[in-house]
C-alpha positions in Angstrom: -18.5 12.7 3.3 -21.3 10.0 3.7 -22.0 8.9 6.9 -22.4 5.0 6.3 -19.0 2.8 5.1 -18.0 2.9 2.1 -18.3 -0.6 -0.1 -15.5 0.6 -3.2 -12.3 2.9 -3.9 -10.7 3.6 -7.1 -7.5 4.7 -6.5 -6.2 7.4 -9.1 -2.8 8.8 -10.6 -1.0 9.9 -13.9 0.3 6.7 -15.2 -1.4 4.0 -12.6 2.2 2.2 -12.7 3.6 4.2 -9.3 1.1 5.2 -6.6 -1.3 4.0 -7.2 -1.2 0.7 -7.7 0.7 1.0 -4.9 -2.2 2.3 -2.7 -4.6 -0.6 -4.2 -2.3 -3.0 -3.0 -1.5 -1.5 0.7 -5.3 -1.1 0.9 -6.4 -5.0 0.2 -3.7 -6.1 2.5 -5.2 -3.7 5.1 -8.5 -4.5 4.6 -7.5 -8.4 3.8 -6.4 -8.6 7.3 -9.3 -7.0 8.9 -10.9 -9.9 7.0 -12.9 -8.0 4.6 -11.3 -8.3 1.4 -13.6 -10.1 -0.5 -16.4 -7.6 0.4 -14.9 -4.8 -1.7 -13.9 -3.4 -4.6 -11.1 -1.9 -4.8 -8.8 -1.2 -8.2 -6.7 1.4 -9.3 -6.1 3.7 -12.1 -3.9 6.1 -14.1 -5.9 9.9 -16.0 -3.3 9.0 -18.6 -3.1 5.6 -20.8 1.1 5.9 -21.5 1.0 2.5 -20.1 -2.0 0.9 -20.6 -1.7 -2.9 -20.0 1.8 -2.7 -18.3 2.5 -4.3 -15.2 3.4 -1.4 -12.1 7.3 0.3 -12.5 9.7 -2.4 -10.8 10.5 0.2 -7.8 7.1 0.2 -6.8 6.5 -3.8 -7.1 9.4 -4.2 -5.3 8.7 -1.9 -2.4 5.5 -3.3 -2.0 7.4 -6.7 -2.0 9.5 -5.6 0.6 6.4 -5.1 2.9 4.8 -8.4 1.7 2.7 -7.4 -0.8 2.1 -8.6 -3.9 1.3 -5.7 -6.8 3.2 -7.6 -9.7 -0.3 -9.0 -11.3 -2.0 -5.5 -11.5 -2.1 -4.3 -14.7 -2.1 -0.3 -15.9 -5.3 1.5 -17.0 -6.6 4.1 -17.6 -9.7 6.2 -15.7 -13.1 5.6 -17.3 -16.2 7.4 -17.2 -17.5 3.7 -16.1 -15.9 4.3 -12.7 -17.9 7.1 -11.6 -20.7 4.3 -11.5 -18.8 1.4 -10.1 -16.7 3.1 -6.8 -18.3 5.3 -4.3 -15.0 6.8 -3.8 -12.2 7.7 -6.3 -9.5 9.3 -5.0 -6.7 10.7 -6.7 -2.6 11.4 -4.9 -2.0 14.7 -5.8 -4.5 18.1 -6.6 -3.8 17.2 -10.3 -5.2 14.2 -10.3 -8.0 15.6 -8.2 -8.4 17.9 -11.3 -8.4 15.6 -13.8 -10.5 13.0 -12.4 -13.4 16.0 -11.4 -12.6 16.7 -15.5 -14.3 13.3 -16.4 -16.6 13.2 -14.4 -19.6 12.0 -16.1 -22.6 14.4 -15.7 -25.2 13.5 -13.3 -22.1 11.2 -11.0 -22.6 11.3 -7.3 -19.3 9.3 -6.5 -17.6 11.1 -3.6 -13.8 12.3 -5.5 -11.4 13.9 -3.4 -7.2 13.7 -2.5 -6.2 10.4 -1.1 -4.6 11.5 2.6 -7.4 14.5 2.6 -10.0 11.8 2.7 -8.0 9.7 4.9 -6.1 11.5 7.6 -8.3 15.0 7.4 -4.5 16.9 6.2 -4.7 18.6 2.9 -0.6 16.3 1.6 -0.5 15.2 -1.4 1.3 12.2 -2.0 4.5 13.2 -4.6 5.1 11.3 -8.0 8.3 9.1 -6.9 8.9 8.2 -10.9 11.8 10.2 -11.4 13.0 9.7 -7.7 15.3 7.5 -6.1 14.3 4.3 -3.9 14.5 6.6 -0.7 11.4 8.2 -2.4 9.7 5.1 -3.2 10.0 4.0 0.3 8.6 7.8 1.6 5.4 7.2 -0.8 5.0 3.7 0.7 4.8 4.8 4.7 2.3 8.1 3.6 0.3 5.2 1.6 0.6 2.9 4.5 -0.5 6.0 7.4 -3.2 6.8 4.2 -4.6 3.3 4.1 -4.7 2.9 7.8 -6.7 5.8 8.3 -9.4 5.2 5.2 -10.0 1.4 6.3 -12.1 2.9 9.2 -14.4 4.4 6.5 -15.1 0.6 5.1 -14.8 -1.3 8.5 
């Protein structure tokens, strides 16, 4: 891991309508706060383009809405080879996004990849696909984002 703060993040998962854009949204309010959101990019994307274009599943808007954030404007899309040259960090939820995002990597890329609460919180937890779960589970991915976030923010502050 470098040793200097990071200045982007892409956050990475299947569709980009659950997790997240979930995570992008936790993470600018985190960072907002600290009063450095307008020095960073951060963004969000899916390794599939099902939903391209679509606005984030309701249950995750409305989680994040519940916890005063605002994720209703993001919009779905998908991983580009692009991205390897515009984060310093992409970090995907689960090992399979880990896999697919290490699959397009662009040859030559020296963006630092890795799994979300790895990178974050030093434990190897992936953070499950809530999509066919119930709001219970939406809530559960919210506080591991939330503990995830915290912990990464040092790595940009």
């Amino acid at each position: 891991m470098k040793s200097q703060a990071y200045q982007s993040v892409l956050f990475v998962c299947l569709g980009n309508i659950c997790r997240s854009p979930l995570a992008e949204g936790v993470f600018r309010s985190i960072i907002a706060t600290a009063g450095r959101g307008g020095n960073l990019l951060v963004d969000s994307a899916g390794t599939n383009g099902y939903h391209t274009g679509e606005a984030p599943d309701p249950r995750s808007i409305r989680v994040a809405h519940e916890h005063n954030i605002d994720i209703s404007e993001q919009r779905c899309r998908q991983l580009a080879p692009g991205d390897f040259a515009r984060f310093d960090l992409i970090l995907g939820m689960d090992r399979s996004n880990v896999a697919a995002i290490e699959a397009r990597r662009p040859k030559g890329a020296e963006t630092t990849t890795g799994l979300f609460y790895e990178i974050a919180l030093g434990e190897p937890k992936q953070i499950p696909d809530p999509y066919y779960g119930t709001d219970a589970d939406f809530e559960r991915v919210y506080r591991m984002i939330l503990a995830a976030s915290t912990g990464l923010s040092k790595l940009f502050l």
